[in-house]
C-alpha positions as CSV (number, residue, x, y, z in Angstrom):
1,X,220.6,-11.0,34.4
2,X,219.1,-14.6,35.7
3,X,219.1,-15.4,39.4
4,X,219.7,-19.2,39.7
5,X,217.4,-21.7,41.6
6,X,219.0,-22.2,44.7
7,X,218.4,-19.0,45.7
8,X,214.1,-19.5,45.4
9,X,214.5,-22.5,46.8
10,X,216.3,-21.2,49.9
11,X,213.4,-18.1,50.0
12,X,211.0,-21.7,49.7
13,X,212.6,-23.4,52.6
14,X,212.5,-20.0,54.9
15,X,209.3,-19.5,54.4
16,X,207.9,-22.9,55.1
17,X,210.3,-23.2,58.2
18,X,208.3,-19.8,59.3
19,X,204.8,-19.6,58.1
20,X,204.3,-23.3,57.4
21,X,204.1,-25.8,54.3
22,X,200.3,-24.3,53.6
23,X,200.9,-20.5,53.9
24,X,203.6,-21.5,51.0
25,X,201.4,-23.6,48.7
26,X,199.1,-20.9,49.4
27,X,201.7,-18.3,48.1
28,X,203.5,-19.6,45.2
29,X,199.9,-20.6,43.9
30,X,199.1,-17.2,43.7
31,X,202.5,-16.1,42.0
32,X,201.9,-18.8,39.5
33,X,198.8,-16.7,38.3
34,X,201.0,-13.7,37.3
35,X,205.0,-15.3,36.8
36,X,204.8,-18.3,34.8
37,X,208.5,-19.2,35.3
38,X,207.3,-20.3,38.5
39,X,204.6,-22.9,36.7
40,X,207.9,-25.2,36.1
41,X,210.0,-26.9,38.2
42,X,212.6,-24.7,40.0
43,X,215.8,-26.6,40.3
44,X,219.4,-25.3,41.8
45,X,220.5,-24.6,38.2
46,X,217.2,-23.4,36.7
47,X,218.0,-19.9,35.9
48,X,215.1,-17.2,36.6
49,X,214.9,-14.4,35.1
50,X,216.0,-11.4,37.1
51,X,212.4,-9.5,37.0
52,X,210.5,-12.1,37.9
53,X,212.5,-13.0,40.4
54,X,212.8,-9.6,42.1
55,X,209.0,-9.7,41.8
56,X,208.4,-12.9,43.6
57,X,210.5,-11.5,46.6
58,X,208.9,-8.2,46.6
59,X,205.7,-10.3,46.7
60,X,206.8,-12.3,49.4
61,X,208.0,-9.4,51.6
62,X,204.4,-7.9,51.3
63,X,202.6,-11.1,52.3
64,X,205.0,-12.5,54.8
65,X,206.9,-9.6,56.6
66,X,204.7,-6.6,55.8
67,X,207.1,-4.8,53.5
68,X,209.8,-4.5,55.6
69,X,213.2,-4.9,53.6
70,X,214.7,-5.6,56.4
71,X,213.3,-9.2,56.0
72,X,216.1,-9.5,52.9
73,X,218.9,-8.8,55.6
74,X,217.6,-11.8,57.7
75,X,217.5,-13.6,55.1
76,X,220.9,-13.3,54.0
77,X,221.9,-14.0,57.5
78,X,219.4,-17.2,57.6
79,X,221.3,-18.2,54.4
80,X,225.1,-17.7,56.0
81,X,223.8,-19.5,59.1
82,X,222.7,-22.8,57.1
83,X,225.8,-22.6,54.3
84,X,228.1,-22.4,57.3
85,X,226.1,-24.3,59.6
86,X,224.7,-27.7,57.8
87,X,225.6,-26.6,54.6
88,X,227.9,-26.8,51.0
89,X,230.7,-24.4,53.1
90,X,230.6,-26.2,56.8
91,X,233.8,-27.8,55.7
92,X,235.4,-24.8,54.6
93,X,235.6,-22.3,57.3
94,X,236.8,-22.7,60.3
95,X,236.2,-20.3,63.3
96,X,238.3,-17.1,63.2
97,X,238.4,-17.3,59.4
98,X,237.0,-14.0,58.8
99,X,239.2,-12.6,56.0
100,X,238.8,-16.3,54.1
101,X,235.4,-16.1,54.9
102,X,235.1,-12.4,52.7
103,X,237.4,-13.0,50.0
104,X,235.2,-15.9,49.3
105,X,232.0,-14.2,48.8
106,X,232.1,-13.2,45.3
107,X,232.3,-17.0,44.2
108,X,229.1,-17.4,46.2
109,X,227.4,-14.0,44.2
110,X,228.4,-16.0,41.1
111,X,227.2,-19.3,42.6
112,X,223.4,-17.4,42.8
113,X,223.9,-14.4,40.1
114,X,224.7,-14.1,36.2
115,X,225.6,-10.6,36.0
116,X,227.2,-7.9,38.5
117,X,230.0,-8.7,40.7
118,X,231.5,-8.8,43.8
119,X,234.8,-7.0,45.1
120,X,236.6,-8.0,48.2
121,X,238.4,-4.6,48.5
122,X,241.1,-5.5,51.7
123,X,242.2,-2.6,53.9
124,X,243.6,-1.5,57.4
125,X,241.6,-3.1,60.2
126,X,238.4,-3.8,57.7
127,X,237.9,-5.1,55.0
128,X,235.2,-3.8,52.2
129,X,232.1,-6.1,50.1
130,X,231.5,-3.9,46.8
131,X,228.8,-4.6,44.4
132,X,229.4,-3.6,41.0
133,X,227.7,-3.8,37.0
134,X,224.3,-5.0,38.8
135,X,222.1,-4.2,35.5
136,X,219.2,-4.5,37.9
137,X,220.2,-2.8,41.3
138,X,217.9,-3.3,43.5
139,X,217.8,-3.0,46.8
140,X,217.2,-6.9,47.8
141,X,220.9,-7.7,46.1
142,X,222.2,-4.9,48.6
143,X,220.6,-6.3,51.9
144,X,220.7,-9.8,51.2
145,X,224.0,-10.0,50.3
146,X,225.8,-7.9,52.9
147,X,223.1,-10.2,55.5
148,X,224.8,-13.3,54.4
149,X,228.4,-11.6,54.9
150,X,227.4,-10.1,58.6
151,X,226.0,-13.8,59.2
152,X,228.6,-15.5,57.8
153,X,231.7,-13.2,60.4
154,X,228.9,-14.2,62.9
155,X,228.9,-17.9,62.7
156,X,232.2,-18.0,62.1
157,X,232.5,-16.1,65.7
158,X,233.3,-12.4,64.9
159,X,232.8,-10.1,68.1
160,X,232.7,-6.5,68.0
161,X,231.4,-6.9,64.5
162,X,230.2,-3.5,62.7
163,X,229.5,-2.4,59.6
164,X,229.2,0.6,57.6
165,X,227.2,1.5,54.3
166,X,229.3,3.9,52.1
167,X,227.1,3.2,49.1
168,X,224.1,1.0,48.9
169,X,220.8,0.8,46.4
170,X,218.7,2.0,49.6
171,X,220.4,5.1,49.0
172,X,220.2,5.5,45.4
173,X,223.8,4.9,44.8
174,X,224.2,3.0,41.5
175,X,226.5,0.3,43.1
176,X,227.0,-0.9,47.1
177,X,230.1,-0.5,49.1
178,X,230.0,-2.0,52.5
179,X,232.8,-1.9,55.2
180,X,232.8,-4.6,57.7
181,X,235.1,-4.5,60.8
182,X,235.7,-7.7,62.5
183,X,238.0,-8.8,65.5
């Protein structure tokens, strides 16, 4: 499994916006030492591979946010917020387009991911995100990805919006299944 570009590069723009252009030069110099992937220039395409990738984040969640993995559900909600905000999907959404919104997702999990999937699983009054065939579960797929589908019914103006973990890599399940209830 390879994790593609654009997905460092938002973690690289994040980080910068928070902690400043130094604290990141000061970072990714020190990830250089120990992941050379990271010694060549990351593009949107480049394709990392999935280790060192997970690595770098678990790195960055250590130095920046003091291990909390809640930091990977911000930033999937930072992520929905600029994509539907400023973004490659302003122009696609429109507000109340919740169900559009969802059955849209997995084409963004390919857009960032190689392997595993996405399900859009539609049902009465919800509708339910399923991560499947992740070779590498971990538990930043789980929280980043459900982040950018709670920030995503958020810009798009979901009230009452709640969700419910029925399987998730936190847990130990060996796939995710989130339900999300919007109105």
């Amino acid at each position: 499994m390879e994790v593609k570009g654009v997905a460092f590069l938002a973690r690289q723009q994040m980080t910068v916006q928070s902690h400043g252009e130094q604290a990141w030069k000061d970072f990714i110099a020190d990830i250089k030492k120990r992941e050379p992937v990271f010694t060549l220039p990351i593009l949107p395409v480049t394709r990392i591979p999935v280790d060192a990738f997970l690595r770098f984040n678990e790195e960055l969640l250590q130095r920046f946010y003091s291990g909390d993995p809640n930091a990977w559900w911000q930033f999937g909600i930072k992520s929905a917020e600029y994509a539907l905000g400023q973004g490659q999907l302003k122009a696609m959404f429109s507000p109340g387009d919740f169900r559009r919104f969802l059955f849209f997702t997995p084409g963004i999990w390919k857009g960032y991911f190689t392997e595993g999937e996405l399900e859009v699983l539609p049902g009465q009054g919800h509708t339910d995100l399923h991560i499947i065939k992740v070779p590498k579960p971990h538990v930043y797929f789980e929280l980043s990805v459900m982040g950018f589908a709670w920030g995503g019914l958020t810009v798009l103006g979901a009230k009452d919006l709640k969700h419910e973990v029925l399987k998730g890599y936190t847990r130990g399940d060996p796939d995710v299944l989130y339900r999300f209830n919007v109105s």
